[in-house]
N, C-alpha and C positions, 0 to 999 in steps of 0.2 A: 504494500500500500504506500501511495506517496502522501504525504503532510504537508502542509506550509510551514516556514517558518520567518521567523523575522532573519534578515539579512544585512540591511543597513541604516544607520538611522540618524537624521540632523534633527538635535533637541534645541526646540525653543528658536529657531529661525526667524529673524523678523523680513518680511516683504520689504522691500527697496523700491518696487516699481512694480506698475500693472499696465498690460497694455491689451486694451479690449479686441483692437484691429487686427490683431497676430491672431495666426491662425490655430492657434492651441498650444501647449507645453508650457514647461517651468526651466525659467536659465535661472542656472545654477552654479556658483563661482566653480571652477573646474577641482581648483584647489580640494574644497570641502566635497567633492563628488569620491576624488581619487582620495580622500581619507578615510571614506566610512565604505567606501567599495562600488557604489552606486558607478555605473556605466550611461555614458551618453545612449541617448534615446531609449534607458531602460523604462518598462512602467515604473511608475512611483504613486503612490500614496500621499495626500495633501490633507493634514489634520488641523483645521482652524481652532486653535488653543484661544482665540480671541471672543469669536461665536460660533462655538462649535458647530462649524460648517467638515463635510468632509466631502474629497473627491479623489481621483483617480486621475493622472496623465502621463506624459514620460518625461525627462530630463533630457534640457540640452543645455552644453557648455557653454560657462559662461567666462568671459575674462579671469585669470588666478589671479588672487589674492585682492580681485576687488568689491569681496562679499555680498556678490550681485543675487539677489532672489528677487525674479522678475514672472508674475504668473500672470501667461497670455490667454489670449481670446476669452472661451466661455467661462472660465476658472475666476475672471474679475467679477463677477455677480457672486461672487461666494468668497473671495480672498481679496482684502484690499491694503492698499500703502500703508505698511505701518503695524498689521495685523503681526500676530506672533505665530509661529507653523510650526507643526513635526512633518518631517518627511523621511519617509519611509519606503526601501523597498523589503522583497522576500523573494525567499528562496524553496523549490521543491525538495523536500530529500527523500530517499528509500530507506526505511525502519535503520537500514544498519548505519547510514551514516547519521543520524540522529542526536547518539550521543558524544559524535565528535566535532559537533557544529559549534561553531562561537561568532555571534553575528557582531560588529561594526558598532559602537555608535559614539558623536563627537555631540558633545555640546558645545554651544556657543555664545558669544554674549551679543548685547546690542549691535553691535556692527559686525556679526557673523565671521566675528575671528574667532577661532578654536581654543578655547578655553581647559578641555580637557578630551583624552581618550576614551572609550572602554571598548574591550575585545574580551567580552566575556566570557567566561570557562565551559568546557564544556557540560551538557545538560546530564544532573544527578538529579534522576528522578525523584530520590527519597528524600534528600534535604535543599534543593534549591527552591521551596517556594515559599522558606520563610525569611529567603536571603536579602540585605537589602544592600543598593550599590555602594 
């Protein structure tokens, strides 16, 4: 059987820009893509931490290290200037690779510099769900 899992993940992202007239996606400093593992044009997941609005689109590259988070076309009716995001993507895996999985995630601060890592351990089923980061 295959699972989802989480894969990579930018915590607390603030939007930089929105431009309604593009034709869809999320630029994304390239920088913060290649940290947490995220691939241009992968789908991504768009979690409105501001009003919890949620969507779906892919990532495209944005200038590195100019902490560009820019969500186009229909995504600006649900994400706007200024708003706070998680972005996230995920990963399939087959049972056995499961517990060797350790997915990605950076946080960052107001201007979407990288604050901190985590490349977290892999999943123990019996004691990781009381674990806190």
């Amino acid at each position: 059987m295959i699972r989802t899992f989480l894969y990579g993940k930018i915590h607390k992202a603030t939007v930089t820009d929105a431009r309604v007239e593009y034709e869809g996606s999320c630029e994304i400093d390239i920088s913060l893509l290649n940290a947490c593992g995220i691939k241009p044009y992968e789908k991504i997941d768009l979690y409105n931490i501001t009003n919890g609005e949620r969507l779906s689109t892919y990532a495209i590259p944005g200038r590195a290290e100019s902490g560009i988070i820019c969500v186009n076309g229909a995504a600006c009716h649900k994400i706007n200037v200024q708003d706070q995001i998680i972005i996230c993507s995920y990963c399939q895996l087959q049972a056995e690779e499961i517990m060797n999985h350790k997915p990605t995630i950076i946080y960052v601060d107001d201007g979407n510099k990288i604050i901190e890592k985590a490349n977290y351990g892999s999943i123990n089923l019996a004691n990781e769900g009381n674990k806190k980061r």
